[in-house]
N, C-alpha and C positions, 0 to 999 in steps of 0.2 A: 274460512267462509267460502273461498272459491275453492279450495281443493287443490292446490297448485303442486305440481309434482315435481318441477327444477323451474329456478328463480334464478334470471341473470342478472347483477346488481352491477353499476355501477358506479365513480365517485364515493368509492365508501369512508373515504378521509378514517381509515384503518391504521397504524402503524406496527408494527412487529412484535412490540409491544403490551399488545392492546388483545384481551383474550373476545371471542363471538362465536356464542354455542347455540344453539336450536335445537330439543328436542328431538329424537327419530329422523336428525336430517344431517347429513355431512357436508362440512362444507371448505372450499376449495378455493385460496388467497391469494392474489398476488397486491402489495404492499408497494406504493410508491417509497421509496429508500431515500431519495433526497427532494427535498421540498416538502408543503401543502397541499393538498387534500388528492385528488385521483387516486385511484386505485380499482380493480375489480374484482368480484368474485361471484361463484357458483354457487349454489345452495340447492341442492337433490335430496333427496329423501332417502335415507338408508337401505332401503330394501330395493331399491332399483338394482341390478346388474351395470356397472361403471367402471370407472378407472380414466385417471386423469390422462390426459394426452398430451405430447412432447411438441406444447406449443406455446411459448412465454410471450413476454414482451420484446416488442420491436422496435428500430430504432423512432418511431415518432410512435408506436399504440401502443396503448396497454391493455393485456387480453389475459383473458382466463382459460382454458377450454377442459370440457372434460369429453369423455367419448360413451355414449351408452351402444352399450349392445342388444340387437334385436333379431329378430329371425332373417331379415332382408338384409341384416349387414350391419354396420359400424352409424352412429351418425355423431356427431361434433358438434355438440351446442359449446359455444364462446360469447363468452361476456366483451367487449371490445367499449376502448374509450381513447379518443382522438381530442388533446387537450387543444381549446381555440388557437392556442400562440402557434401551432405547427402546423406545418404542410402535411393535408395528408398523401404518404406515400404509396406508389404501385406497387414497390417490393413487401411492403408491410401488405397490404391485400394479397397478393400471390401467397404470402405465408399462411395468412389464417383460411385460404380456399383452396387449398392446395388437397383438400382430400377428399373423395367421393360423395361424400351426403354431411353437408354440413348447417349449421344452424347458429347464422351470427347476428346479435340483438346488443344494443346499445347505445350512445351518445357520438357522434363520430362527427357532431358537429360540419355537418356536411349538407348545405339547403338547396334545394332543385326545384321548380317547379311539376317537373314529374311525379316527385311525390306531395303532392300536393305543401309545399314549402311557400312562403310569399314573394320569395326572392331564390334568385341561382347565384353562390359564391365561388367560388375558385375548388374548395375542396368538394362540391357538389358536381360542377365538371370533373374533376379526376374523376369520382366514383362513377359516373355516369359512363364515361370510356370506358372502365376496366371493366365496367357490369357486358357492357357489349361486347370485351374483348374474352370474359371468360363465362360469359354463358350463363346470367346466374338473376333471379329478379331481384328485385327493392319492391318492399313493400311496409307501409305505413297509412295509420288511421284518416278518417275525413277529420278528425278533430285534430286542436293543438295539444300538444302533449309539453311545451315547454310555457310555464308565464311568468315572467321577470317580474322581480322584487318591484321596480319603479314600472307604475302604473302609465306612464309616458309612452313605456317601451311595449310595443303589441308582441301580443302569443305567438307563436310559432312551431313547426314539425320539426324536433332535432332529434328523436327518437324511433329509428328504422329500424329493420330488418332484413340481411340480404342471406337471401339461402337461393338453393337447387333440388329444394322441395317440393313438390306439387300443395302451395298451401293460399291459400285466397286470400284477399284481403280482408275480404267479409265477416274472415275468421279474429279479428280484431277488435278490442273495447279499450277505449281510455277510460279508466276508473278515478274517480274525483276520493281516494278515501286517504291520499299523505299530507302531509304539511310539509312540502318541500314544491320546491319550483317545477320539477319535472314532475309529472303523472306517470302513477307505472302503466304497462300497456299489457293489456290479457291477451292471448294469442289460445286460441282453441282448434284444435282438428281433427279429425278419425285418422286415426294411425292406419287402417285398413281400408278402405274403400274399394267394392267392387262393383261393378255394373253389370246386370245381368241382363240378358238377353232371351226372353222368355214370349214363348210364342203355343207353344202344346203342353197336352195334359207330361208329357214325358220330361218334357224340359220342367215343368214343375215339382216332377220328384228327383229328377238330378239333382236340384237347384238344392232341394230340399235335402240331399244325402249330403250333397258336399257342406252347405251348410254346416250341415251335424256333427261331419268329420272333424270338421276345421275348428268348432269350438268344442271339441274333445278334446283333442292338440292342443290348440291353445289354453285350456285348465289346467291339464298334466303340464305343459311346459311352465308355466308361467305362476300356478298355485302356489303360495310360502305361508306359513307359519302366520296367523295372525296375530300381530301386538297391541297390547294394553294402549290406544292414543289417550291423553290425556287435553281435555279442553280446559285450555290455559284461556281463555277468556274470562275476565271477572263479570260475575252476575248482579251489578246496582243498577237499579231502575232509574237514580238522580245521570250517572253516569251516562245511561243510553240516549236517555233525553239531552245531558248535553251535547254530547258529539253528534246526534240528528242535527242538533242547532246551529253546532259548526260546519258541518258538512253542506247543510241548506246554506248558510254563511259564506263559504267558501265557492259555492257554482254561482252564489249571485254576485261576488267579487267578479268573480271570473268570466261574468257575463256581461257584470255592466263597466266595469273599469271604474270605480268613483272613487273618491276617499273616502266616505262615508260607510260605504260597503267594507272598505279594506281595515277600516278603523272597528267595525263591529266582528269583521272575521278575527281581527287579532286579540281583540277582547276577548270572545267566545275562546278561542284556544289557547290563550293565557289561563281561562276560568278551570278548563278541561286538565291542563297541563296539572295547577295546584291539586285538584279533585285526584287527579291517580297517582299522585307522589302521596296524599294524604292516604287515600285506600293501602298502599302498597307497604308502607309502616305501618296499619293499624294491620295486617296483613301479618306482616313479620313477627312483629310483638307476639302475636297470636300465637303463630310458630314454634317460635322462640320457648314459650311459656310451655307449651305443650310437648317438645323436644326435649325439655330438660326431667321432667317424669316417665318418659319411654326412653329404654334402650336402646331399640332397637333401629329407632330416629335417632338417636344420635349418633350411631354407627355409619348408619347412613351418610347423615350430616357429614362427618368429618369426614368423608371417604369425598362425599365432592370437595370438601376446601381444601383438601389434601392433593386433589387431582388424580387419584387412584381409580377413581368410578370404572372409565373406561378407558380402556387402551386408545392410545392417540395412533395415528395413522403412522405406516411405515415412508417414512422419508425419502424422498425423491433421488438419485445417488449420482454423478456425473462421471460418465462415462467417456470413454476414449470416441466413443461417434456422438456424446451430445449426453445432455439430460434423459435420465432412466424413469420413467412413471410407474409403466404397469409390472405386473410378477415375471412377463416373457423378457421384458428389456432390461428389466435388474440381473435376470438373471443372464442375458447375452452381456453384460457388461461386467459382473464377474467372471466371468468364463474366461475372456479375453485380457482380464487384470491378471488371470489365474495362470493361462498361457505366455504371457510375458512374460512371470517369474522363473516358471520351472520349464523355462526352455535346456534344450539337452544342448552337452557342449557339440561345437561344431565338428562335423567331420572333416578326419583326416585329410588334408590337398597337400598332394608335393610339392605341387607350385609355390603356395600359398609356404610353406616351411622352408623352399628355396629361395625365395624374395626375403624369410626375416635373416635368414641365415647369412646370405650374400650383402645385406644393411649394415647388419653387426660388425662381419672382418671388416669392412668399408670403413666404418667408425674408428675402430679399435687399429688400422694400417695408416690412419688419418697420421703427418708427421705434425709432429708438436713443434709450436714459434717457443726459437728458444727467448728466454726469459733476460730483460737486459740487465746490465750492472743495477744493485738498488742506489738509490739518490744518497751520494754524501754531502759531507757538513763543507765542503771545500764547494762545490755546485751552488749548493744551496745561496752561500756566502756570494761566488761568483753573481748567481741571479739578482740578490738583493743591489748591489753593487750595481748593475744596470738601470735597474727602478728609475725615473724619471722622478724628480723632485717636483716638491707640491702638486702631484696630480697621481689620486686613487682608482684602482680600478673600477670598471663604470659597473654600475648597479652590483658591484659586490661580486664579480666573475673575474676568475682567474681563464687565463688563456692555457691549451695543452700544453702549449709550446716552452712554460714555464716550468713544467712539472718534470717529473720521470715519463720517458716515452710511452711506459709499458700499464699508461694509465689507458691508453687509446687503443688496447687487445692487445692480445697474449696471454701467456697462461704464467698462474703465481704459484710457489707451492708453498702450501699452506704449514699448518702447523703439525700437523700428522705425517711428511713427507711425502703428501701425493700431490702429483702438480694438476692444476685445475685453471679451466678456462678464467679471465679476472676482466673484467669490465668496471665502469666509474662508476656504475650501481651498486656493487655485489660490497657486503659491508664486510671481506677480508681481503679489499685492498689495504695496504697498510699505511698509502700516502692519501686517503683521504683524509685523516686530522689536519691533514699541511692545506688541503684547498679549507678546509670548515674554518682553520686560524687565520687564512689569508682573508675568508668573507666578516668574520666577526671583526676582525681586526684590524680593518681597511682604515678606520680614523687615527688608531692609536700609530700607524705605518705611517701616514703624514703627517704628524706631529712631531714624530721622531725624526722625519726626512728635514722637519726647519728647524728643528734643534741641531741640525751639525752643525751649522755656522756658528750658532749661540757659545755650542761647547768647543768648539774650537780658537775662538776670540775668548777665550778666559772665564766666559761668565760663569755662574753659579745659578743652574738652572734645579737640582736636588739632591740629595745626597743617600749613598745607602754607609748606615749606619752599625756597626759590629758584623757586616757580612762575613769573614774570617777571621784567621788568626795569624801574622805574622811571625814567623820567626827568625834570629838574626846568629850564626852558628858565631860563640865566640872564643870559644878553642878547637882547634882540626882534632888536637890530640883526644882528651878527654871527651868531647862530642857534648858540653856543657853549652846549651840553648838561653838565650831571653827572648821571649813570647810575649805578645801585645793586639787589640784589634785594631783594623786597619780603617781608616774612612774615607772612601770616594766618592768622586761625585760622576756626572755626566762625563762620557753619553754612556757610562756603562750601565745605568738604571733604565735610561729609555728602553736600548738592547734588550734588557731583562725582561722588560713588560711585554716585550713584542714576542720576545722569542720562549718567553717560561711556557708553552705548551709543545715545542718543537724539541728541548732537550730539556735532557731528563735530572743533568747533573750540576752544578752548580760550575764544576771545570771547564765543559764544553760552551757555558756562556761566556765566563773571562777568556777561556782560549776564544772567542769569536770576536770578541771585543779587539784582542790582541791584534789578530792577523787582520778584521779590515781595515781598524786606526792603531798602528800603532805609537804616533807618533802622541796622538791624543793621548793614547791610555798610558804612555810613558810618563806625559808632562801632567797629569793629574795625580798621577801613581808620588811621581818625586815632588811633587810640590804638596799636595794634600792629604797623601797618607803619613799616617803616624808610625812609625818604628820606632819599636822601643830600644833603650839603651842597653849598650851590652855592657853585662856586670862580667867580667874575667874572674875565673877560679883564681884559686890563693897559688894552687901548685902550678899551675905556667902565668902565672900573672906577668911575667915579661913576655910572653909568646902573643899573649890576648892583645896587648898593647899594641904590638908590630900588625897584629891581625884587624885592630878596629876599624885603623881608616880604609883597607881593603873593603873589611864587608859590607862599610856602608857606601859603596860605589854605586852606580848605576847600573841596574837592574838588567837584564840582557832578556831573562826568562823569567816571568815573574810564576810559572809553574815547577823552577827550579827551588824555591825556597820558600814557599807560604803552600801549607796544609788547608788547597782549595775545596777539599772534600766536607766540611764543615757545615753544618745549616746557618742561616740566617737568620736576621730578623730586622725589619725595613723599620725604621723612625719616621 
């Protein structure tokens, strides 16, 4: 109806989601990402000369911008929106004016009494300074362009425009034709304006060449291809009449504040609303029915629900200095993706080969900490031996000082024969099992520390059951054996529990038992193990006899005659 050739929208409560096509016009989104409604965008007309411009969102606005090009240069129309909750910022201004000839129209929630606003807020001060600081008008309508849902609330100017255009305000019309709280605002100008200066019959035919020239130029440059518009207006007569109705409806709301008023505009646009949802399926049906008899509509047809129709625009690309829009900055931003890759190796520097070279001998001259004795079962013994009774180490940490020294640096060598630096991270120290047994096993260590009393005073705190096999030799001569399992009890089971991940063999536990008590593991040995009787051969049966009460003597070594190598099994 009005011919509008770029459309700055915004709060278009959009999501990424959400598809919005027009016809012979392109259009250009930015999508609030987190939260409700904001967002803006562009809408140009396809045959303009365009290209979007490298200017997003800021830290409080949200903007759109695109750049048209003209004979006089670049100019920057931006959609801008300034959500109430925020302060607006100078830095976000300096952003979207930061370029020669620009053109910003929006919501920025910003009220001054300079532009004819009822009141001046805080973000209407900011604008107001930065307008002076950079040189630039505000300009908006005599009318209110905003009128809140509650009729309590009076109309107001939240819909400016701040450019560095020569453009009046005169050039301005609040159109009463949306159903939404804002009014869009028409903004009309002569792209050209010249003023002539005409005094003689000569200056009248100069006036008159250049004229001539200037719109020959301008046809040649500017003449394209005319296309097919299609008038997407529906043609019902009931239709026209109702929206006259509402529209009359609608300025008298807006003039007189009543509910009466407000209760009849909402009726009327309810009426109107039902009327084009009805037209618009008897519409499609129509369609529909007619689409399935031609081919060549169907073709059609599924090329749009397919999304083939038309090529969608080439994608914005992000570059090493920023966001890419136009064909010039995509293509400066692969160049320099391009240049990165296939950089050439560096040249040759003596220097630079004398510093790695002089690094290397350095390293490799470095002397190596020699490596200390590794921890034996005699240490080990000793340290347990120290432990303080009834009291665990605190939250489960073992002290260095406990360990092998060569846990706190030095170098280990590994299994391959090469020696290599070993710290209490590196998982081929070989004494980290010994600190993981001492954390896991901090309770089972004090349980065992108050059972030596228990098993030292006689008691019968558990028993391990068939652990070996004794044997009792009952002739030297013949080497004729009586074998039987042995049963003992504490503390050689506690031992066991504490120490079955520290050794590997069943020997090195009774040999550890031995040497810290021996005294204990004597008087359990001779009192509660079983040893079998020895049966004497037929052919020294006098020998065995003189031999018996020898070998069942007390025990000196109990690794001297029982076969410790033997598996178990705990009762």
């Amino acid at each position: 109806t009005y011919g509008v050739d770029l459309a700055l929208i915004c709060e278009t409560h959009l999501k990424t989601d959400q598809r919005f096509n027009i016809s012979g016009h392109n259009i250009y989104r930015t999508d609030r990402e987190h939260g409700k409604g904001g967002g803006t965008a562009v809408i140009i007309k396809d045959y303009l000369p365009h290209y979007r411009a490298n200017i997003n969102d800021t830290e409080n606005l949200e903007a759109t911008t695109i750049s048209i090009s003209t004979k006089t240069g670049h100019i920057n129309f931006v959609a801008a929106y300034n959500p109430p909750s925020k302060i607006l910022l100078k830095q976000d201004l300096d952003n979207i004016t930061s370029s020669d000839n620009y053109f910003i129209g929006g919501d920025l929630n910003s009220k001054n009494t300079l532009w004819n606003s009822r009141i001046t807020n805080r973000n209407g001060r900011i604008l107001e300074e930065h307008a002076n600081e950079a040189y630039y008008n505000i300009i908006a309508p005599d009318t209110p362009t905003y009128y809140p849902g509650n009729y309590l609330h009076r109309p107001d100017i939240l819909d400016i425009i701040l450019t560095n255009l020569k453009i009046m305000p005169d050039t301005l019309t609040v159109l009463q034709e949306l159903d939404y709280d804002h009014n869009p605002l028409l903004c009309e100008w002569e792209a050209l304006q010249r003023y002539l200066d005409i005094h003689t019959e000569q200056d009248i035919d100069a006036a008159i060449e250049l004229f001539t020239t200037t719109l020959q130029e301008t046809y040649k440059i500017n003449t394209t291809i005319s296309r097919k518009h299609h008038d997407f207006r529906i043609d019902h007569p009931e239709l026209s009449y109702l929206l006259s109705l509402k529209r009359e409806a609608r300025r008298d709301w807006q003039r007189l504040r009543t509910p009466n008023e407000r209760t009849r505009y909402n009726r009327l646009k309810a009426i109107v609303k039902r009327t084009v949802n009805q037209i618009r399926r008897t519409n499609f049906n129509t369609f529909v029915t007619d689409t399935a008899t031609n081919m060549q509509k169907t073709c059609t047809i599924t090329k749009v629900l397919k999304g083939t129709s038309k090529k969608s625009n080439t994608p914005a690309i992000h570059g090493k200095q920023g966001m890419a829009f136009s064909s010039l900055d995509k293509a400066n931003a692969i160049a320099l993706t391009l240049e990165d890759q296939f950089k050439p190796n560096p040249v040759h520097d003596q220097n630079f080969n004398r510093d790695v070279t002089r690094s290397v001998n350095d390293y490799i001259q470095r002397p190596i900490t020699d490596l200390p004795a590794p921890i034996t079962e005699q240490e080990l013994q000793t340290t347990i031996k120290q432990l303080k009774l009834n009291k665990a180490p605190e939250n489960g940490k073992v002290e260095l000082e406990e360990v092998n020294p060569h846990l706190r640096g030095g170098r280990v060598e590994n299994h391959l024969g090469k020696t290599i630096p070993s710290s209490p991270d590196r998982d081929l120290n070989l004494d980290l099992p010994v600190l993981s047994s001492r954390a896991q096993h901090e309770s089972t260590e004090t349980r065992w520390m108050k059972s030596q009393d228990i098993s030292r005073s006689g008691k019968l705190i558990s028993s391990i059951v068939q652990w070996g096999r004794g044997a009792v030799f009952c002739c030297l001569w013949c080497g004729s054996i009586c074998s039987g399992f042995l049963l003992l009890y504490c503390p050689l089971l506690p031992l066991l529990f504490f120490h079955q991940r520290l050794f590997r063999r069943l020997t090195d536990i009774i040999f550890a038992a031995w040497e810290i008590y021996p005294a204990s593991f004597m008087k359990e040995l001779e009192s509660k193990a079983w040893l079998p009787t020895p049966q004497p051969c037929t052919e020294h049966k006098s020998m065995c006899r003189l031999r018996k009460k020898e070998s069942t003597t007390h025990l000196k070594d109990p690794l001297e005659q029982f076969d410790l190598d033997l598996l178990f099994t705990s009762g």
